[in-house]
C-alpha positions in Angstrom: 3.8 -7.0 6.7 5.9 -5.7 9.9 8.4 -7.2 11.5 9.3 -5.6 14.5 11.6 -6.3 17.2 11.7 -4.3 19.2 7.7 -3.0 20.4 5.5 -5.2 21.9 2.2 -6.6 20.2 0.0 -4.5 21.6 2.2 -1.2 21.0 2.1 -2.6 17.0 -1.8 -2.8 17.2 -2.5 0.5 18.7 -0.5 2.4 15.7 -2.1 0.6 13.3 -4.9 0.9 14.7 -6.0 5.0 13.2 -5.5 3.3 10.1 -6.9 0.1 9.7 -10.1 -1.3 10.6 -8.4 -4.9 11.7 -5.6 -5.6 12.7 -4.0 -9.2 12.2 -1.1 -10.1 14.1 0.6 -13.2 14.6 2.4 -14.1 17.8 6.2 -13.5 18.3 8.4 -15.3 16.0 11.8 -16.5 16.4 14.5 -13.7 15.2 16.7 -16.6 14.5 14.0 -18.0 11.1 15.2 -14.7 9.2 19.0 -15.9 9.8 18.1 -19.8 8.8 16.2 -19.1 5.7 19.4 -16.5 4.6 21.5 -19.8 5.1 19.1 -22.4 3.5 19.1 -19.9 0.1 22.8 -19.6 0.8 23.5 -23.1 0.9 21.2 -23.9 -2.3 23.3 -21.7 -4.0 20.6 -19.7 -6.2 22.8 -16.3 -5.6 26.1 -15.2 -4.3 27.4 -12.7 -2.2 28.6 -11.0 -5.4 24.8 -10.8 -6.7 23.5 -9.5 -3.1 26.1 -6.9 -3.4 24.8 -5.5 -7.1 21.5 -5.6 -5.5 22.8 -3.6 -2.6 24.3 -0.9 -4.8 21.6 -0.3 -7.6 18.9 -0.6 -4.8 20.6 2.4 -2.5 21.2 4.1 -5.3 17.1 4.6 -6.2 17.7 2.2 -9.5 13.9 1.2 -10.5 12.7 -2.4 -9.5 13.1 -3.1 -13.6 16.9 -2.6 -13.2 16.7 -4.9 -9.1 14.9 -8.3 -11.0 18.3 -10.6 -11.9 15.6 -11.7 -14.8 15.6 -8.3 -16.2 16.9 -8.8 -19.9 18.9 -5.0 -19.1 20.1 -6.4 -15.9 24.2 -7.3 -16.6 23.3 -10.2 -13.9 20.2 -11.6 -16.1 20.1 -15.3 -16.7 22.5 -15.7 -13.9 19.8 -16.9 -11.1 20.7 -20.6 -11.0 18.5 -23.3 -9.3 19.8 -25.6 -6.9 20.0 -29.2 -8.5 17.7 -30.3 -5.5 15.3 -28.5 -3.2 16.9 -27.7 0.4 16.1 -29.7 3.5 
């Protein structure tokens, strides 16, 4: 999957093209879904800025995707994913 921004459809579908035989792409989406889904998980509480910043700092730091899963038994944040006590709107 690509988001992009920036290039135009057709621009995205000529550099895939050397190196895929079909290319599938959807029409242009609204930038702001990215921002309302961040605030839907916000607001249902199942992680924290806190959690987001740990992620942050193993993740730039190269830690393997064992060490990035918050169910990881190693993981100092295991166990801590919490589920919202009802499903957002």
């Amino acid at each position: 999957m690509v988001l992009d921004f920036y290039n135009t459809a057709e621009d995205i579908k000529a550099a895939f093209d050397d190196f895929y035989t079909v290319t599938l792409l959807s029409g242009p989406t609204d930038v702001n879904l990215l921002h309302d889904l961040a605030e839907t998980l916000a607001d249902a509480g199942i992680y924290d800025q806190e959690h987001v910043e740990r992620f942050a700092a193993l993740y730039f730091k190269g830690a393997p995707a064992e060490q990035l899963s918050p169910l990881h038994a190693g993981d100092a944040g295991a166990g801590e994913v919490r589920h919202s006590p009802k499903p957002p709107a």
